[in-house]
Structure formats: structure tokens, C-alpha cells
N, C-alpha and C positions, 0 to 999 in steps of 0.2 A: 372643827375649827380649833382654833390654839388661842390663849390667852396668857397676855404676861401680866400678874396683878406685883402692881409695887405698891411696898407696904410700908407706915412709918409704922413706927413702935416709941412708949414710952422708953425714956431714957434705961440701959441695961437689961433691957428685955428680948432684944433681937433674937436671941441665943435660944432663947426657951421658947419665941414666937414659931421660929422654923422647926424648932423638932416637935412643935403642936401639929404644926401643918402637914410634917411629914408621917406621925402618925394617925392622920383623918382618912377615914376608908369612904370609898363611893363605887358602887356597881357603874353609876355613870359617868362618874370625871376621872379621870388620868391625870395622876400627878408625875409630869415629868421634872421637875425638879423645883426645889425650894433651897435657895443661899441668902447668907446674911451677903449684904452688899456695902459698898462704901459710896457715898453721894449723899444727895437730897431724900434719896428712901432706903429703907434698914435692909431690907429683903426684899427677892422678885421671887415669883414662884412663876410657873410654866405650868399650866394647865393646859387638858385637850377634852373634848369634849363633843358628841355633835348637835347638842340643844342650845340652845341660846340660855332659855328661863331657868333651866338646870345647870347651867355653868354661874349665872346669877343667884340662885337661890346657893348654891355651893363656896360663893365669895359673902356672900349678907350671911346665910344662916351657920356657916361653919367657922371661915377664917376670921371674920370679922367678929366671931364673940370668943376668938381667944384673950385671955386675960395679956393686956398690953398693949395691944392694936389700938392705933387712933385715928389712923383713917389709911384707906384705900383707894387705887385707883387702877382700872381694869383697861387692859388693853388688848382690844380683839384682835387679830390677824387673819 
């Protein structure tokens, strides 16, 4: 399954939020890409994965305790 999580970030943090995420390792998620964005959210990241709870646990316990992240929203495909 593939997920697109968009992210806000505190003000000037975009920059340092994606290249957190793009140094996160996982045996189980594939990171297909991480960009800052322009809209209503700072960055979208593209994830693959084929667990559901471990695509979850990987957006809670990893991206989401980067320093600057202030909320999340995951979207499965």
C-alpha cells in the first residue's frame, strides 16, 4: 500500500523536517520521497509499505516526533 502523509511544520522548519525524514531507516517502510511543498501543508512524503499498523506506528513514532512537526495527516491509497 502507498501513503501520502502531509505535514505542517512550525514556522521555518520545513527544510530540516524533510531531511529528518529522509534520513529515517525502516526494514519495513519505503520511503519514496519526501518534498517541502507550497499550500496548506509544508511537506508530503510518500510512503510504501505492506502493513497497515507499521506504516502507522512509522508516521506516530518516527515522523511525527521530529523536532517541528505539528500535525499530520496520512493518506492511504
Amino acid at each position: 500500500m502507498r501513503a501520502y502523509v502531509l505535514v505542517e511544520a512550525a514556522v521555518g522548519t520545513a527544510n530540516s523536517i524533510v531531511s529528518g525524514i529522509r534520513s529515517l531507516a525502516s526494514d519495513d517502510i519505503k520511503l519514496v520521497s519526501a518534498d517541502v511543498v507550497t499550500g496548506p501543508y509544508d511537506s508530503i512524503v510518500v510512503l510504501e509499505a505492506n502493513d497497515l499498523d507499521q506504516l502507522a506506528r512509522f508516521v506516530t513514532d518516527k515522523i511525527q516526533a521530529i523536532d517541528g512537526v505539528q500535525r499530520t495527516l496520512t493518506c492511504i491509497a
